[in-house]
N, C-alpha and C positions, 0 to 999 in steps of 0.2 A: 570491035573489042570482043573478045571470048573470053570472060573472065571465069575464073576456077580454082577452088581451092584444093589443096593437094598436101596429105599426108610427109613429112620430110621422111626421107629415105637415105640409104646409103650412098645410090648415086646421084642425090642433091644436097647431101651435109655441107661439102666445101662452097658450092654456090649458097649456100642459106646460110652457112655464118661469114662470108665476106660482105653480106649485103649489109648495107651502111645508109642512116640517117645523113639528112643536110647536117654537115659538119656544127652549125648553129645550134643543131636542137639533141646531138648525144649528151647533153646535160638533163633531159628531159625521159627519154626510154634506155632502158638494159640493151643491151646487145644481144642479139639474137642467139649466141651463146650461152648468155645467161638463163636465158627462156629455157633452151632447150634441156640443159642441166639442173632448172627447177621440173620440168617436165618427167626428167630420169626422176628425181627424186620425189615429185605428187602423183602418180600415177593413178589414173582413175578419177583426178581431178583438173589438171591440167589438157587442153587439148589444143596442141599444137599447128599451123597451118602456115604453108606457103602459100602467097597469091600469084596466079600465072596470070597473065596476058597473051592468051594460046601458050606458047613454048619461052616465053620471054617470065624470067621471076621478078617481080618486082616490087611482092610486098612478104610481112610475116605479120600472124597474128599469132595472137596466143589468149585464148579464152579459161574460164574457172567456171566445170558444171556443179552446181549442187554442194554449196558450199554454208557451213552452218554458221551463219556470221554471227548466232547469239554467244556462239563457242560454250554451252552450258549444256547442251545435247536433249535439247525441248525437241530442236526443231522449229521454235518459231519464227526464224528469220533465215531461212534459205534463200540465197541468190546465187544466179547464172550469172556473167557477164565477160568483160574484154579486158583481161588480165592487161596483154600489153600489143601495140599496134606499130609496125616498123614498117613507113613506105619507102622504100630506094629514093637517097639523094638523084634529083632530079626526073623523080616519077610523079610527084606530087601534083593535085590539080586535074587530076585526070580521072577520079571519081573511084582511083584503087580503094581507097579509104572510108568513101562510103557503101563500097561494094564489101567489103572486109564486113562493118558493123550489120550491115542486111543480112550477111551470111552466117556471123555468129546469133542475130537475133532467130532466124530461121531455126537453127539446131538446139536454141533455146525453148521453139515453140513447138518443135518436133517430139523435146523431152515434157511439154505438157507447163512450161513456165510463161510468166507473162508478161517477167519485166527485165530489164537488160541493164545494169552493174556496171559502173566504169571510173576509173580514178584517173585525174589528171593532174599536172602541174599546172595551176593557176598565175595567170600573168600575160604582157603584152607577148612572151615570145613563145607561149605557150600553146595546145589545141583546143583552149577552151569555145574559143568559136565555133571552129569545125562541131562541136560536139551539139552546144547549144544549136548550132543551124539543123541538127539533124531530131532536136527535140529532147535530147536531155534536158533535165531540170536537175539542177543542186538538191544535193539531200541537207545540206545544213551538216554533214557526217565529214570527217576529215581520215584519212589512212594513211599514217605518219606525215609527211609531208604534203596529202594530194587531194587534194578536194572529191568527196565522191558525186558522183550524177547518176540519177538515172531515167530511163526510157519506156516507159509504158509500152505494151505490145498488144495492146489488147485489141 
């Protein structure tokens, strides 16, 4: 595996918004359109990524840097983390996904933070395991619908 993240571009838009979740779980993440169309519209806070397999695409992230979650403008509660994580139906399993969260934690730790953010749907059909196996811990914090976690980096 040569795994790499990569900037969406013009000539990878039509492959990055065809790429599709197991049928099962588009109850669970946005379509990678939507990502990218919040992306147009947070700029500076949204950062977007394809996941390659050398030349093969077969995930999308979408990360949040520096983000003032007190929304009061202290500053006291600034967090990074994994807006939203789309592995290709039938690419799953294959360690895209915990490659993805290594690689947003790294660009978290490059910008000098030290904890890693992440909201999921809780439930049996959900990724709360995957998330837990990689050491999230629940914050007890909910974001409309999604349980928050997160991940010490220190």
């Amino acid at each position: 595996m040569t795994l790499r993240l990569a900037e969406v571009t013009a000539a990878d838009f039509d492959a990055a918004i065809d790429l599709k979740v197991h049928p099962a779980q588009e109850h669970l993440v946005a379509p990678v359109v939507k990502s990218l169309a919040e992306a147009f519209v947070y700029p500076g806070i949204a950062w977007p990524r394809l996941i390659f397999d050398g030349d093969r695409l077969v995930g999308f992230l979408m990360a949040f840097l520096d983000i003032d979650f007190a929304g009061d403008g202290t500053g006291t509660d600034i967090r990074s983390g994994l807006w939203r994580l789309n592995i290709a139906a039938g690419e799953q399993g294959r360690g895209y996904g915990r490659f993805a969260v290594e690689a947003v934690a790294a660009e978290i730790r490059r910008r000098g933070g030290n904890r890693l953010t992440a909201t999921w749907h809780s439930g049996e059909d959900g990724p709360e395991r995957f998330y837990l196996r990689l050491g999230f811990r629940l914050t007890g914090e909910m974001s409309g619908d999604q349980v928050v976690g997160e991940l010490a980096l220190d």
